[in-house]
N, C-alpha and C positions, 0 to 999 in steps of 0.2 A: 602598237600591239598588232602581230601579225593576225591575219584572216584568209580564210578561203572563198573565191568568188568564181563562179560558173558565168561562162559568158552565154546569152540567152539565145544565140547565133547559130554560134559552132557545138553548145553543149560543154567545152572546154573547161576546165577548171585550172585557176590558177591562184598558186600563197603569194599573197601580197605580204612581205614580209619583213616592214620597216627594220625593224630592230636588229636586223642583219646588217646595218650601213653602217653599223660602227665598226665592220671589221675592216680595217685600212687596208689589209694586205689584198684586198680584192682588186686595189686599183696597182698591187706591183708584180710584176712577174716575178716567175721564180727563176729564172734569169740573171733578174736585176738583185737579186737579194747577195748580200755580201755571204761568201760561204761560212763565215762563222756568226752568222747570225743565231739569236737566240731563238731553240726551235724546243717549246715545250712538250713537244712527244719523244723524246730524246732521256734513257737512263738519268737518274739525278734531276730531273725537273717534274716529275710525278706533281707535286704541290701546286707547278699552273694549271691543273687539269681538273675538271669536275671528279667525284668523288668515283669510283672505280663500281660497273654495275658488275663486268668479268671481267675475270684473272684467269689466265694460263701462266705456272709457274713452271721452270725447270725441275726436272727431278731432282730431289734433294730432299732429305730426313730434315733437315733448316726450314723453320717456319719463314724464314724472312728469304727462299730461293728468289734468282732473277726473275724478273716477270718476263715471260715470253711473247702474251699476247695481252693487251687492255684492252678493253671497252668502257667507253664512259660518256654523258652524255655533255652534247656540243656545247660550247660556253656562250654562241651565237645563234641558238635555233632558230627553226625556221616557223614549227611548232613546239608547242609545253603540253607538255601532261596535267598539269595543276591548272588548267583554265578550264571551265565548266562549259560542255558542249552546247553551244544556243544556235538555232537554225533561225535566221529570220529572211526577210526580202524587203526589199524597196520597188515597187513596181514592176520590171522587169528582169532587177538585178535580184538575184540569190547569194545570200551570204552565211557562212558556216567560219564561228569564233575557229581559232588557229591552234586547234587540240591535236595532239600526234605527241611524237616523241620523233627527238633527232640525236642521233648517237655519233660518235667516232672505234671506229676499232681499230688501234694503232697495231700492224701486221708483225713489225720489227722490231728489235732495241739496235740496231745497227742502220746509223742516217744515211747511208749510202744505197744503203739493201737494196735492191730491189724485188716485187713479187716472185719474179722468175727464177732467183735468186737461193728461196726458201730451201730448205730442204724437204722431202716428200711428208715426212711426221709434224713439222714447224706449220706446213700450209695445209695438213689437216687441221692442225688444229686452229688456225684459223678461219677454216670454213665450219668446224665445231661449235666457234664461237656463234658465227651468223646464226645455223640452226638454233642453238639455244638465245641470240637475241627477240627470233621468231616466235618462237615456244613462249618466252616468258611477255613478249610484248599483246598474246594472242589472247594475255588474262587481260585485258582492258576491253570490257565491251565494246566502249566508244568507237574504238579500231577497226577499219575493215582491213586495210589493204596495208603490207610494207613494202617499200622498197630497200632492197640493198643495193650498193654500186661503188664503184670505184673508180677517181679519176686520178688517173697517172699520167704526171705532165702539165706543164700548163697551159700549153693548146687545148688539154683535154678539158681545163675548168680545175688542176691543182693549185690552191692556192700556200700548200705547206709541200715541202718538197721529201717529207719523211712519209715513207709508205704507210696510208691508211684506208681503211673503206669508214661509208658512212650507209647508216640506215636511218631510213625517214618513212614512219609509221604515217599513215591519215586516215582521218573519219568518213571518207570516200574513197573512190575508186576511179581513178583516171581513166577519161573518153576515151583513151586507144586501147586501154587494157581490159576497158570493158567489152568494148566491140569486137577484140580477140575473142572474147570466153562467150559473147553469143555466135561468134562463126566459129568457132568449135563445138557449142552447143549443137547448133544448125546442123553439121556436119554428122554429129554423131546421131541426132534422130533422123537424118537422111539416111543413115550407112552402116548404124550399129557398128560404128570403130571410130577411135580416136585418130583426128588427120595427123597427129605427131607420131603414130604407131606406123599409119600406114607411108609414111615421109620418110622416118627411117629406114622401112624395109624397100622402099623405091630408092634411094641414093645406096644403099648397098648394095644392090642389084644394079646399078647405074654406077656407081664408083669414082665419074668424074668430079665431081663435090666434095669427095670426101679429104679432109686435112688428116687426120688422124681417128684411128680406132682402137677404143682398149677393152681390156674385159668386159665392162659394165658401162661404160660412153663412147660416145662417137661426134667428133668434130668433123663437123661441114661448115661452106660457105654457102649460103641460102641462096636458091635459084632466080629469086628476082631480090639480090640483094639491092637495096637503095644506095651504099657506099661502097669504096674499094676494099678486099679483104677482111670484111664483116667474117665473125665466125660467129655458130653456132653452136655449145657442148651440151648434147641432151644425153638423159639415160634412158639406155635402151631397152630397158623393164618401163611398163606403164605406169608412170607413179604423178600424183598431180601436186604434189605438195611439197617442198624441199627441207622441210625440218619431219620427215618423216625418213631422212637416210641415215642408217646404220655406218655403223665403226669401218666395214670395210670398206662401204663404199664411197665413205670420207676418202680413205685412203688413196683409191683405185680413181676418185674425183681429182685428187689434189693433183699424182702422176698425171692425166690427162692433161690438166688445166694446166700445170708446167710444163710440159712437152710442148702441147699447143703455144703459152705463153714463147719458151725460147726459141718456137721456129719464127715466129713473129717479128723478134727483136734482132734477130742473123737477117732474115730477108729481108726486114723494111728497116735495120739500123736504127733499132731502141727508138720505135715512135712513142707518142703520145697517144695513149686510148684510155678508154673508158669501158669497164667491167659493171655489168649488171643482172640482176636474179629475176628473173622473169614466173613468179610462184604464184601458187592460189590464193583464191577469197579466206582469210583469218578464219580459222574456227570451223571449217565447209569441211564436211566429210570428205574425203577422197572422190575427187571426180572422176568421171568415166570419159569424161572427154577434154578436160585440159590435162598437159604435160609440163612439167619445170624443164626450165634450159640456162645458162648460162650464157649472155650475150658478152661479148667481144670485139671492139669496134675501132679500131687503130684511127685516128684523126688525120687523114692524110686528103681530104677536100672540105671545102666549109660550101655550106649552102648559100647557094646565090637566090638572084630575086625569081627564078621559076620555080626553085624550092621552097621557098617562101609562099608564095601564093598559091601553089597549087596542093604542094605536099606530097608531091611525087619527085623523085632523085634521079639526077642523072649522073649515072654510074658508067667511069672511063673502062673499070678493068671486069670484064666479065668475071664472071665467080668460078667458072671451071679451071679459068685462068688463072684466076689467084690461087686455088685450091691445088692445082696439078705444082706450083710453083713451089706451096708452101710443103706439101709434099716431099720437095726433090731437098730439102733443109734435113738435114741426116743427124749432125752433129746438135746434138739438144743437149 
């Protein structure tokens, strides 16, 4: 029975989460796996799949149209909804039962697809779905924080090779994501402005950073990024919460996040990354000082033993340099 345990140290929390070890495929690449292997996110095999939380259908008057996008939750989680939140300790150790929720949102009906791939309406509607997995996950009080993210690849941590994101809801709030939202706190009763408002209007006015700019986002590579061609998609209206975006700017997100996505895949030749939602506290009014972003993270160095120990990265490609590069990628 999975649980959540805080290390007394570092503050760190981490799912101890037995029940995950029966999934085999964790010990085979996707590589290794024969291309017709049986892949239950795949039209026609809906029935190996937990029961459907959302549905994105094709237009059609047919009740029974294609499905375009699922959600449904993980048949391995990592956390369950149905276990009753108990907090206890044992001396030093802190321990929190394994309450969350772990979903799958399979992006494609097509096993090859890729993200980048989508069309501009298909990958709204798959960031549609995330917003309303948030919205709806946000009625569980037990809930503080969720994560969404995406691993593409199996460098990245894929361990099914058909495009999906997963969300993993917890009754905490992870050390690094908490220490972000008190140094944005900080920041803002220093300075009456959000450091993501006043970031963006510095890299605009600076421009060497910048990957890409649309209407209502703006891709940058972050000035002290930790890896090589790390991107960041924020919006550049102040908004702290990412299930509070309208229809358009689904839209005006998904273009970005695909343009970004295809210069990515031309310049570093379809690497392996990992896509993640970096949003607010569950339920928290609209903050003044946190901002929602999109992280983007191509897996192209793995941490060695200085990153390990210290927790600080050493980064081969400066960030103006990946940015001015990914830049000069035209054909998206």
């Amino acid at each position: 029975m999975s649980e959540l345990r805080r290390d007394p140290i570092t503050g760190r929390w981490a799912i101890i989460a037995s029940e995950r070890a029966a999934r085999t495929s964790d010990f085979v690449t996707t590589s290794a796996r024969k291309p017709d292997a049986f892949c239950p996110f795949c039209p026609g095999n809906e029935d190996a799949t937990p029961h459907e939380l959302a549905v994105v259908r094709a237009p059609s008057p047919a009740e029974d149209a294609p499905w375009v996008v699922r959600a449904f939750p993980n048949r391995f989680p990592a956390l369950r909804v149905e276990r009753e939140l108990l907090r206890t300790a044992e001396g030093l150790f802190d321990r929190v039962a394994g309450v969350g929720a772990h979903e799958v949102i399979v992006e494609t009906r097509v096993h090859e697809e890729s993200l980048a791939d989508l069309g501009i309406s298909t990958l709204a509607e798959v960031l549609r779905v995330w917003r309303e997995r948030l919205v709806d996950l946000a009625r569980d009080h037990r809930l503080t924080y969720v994560s969404v993210f995406k691993n593409h690849g199996a460098a990245a941590g894929a361990t099914l090779s058909h495009e999906h994101s997963q969300v993993l809801a917890l009754p905490t709030i992870p050390r690094d994501v908490e220490l972000e939202f008190e140094r944005t706190a900080a920041y803002f009763e220093r300075t009456e402005r959000c450091a993501s408002c006043d970031l963006i209007r510095q890299e605009v006015s600076d421009g060497a950073r910048i990957v890409y700019e649309s209407e209502g986002f703006l891709a940058l590579c972050p000035w002290a990024s930790p890896t090589p061609f790390l991107i960041w998609i924020l919006p550049k209206r102040h908004v702290s919460h990412f299930e509070t975006i309208d229809g358009d700017e689904l839209a005006n997100l998904a273009e970005t996040l695909r343009t970004t996505l295809r210069k990515v895949e031309r310049a570093l030749e379809t690497p392996a990354y990992n896509l993640s939602l970096a949003s607010g506290r569950l339920r928290e009014a609209g903050s003044p000082s946190h901002h929602w972003r999109l992280e983007l993270a191509p897996v192209l160095t793995l941490p060695g033993g200085f990153e390990r120990a210290s927790g600080c990265y050493i980064n081969p490609t400066p960030p103006e340099e990946a940015a001015a590069f990914l830049r000069g990628i035209t054909k998206t």
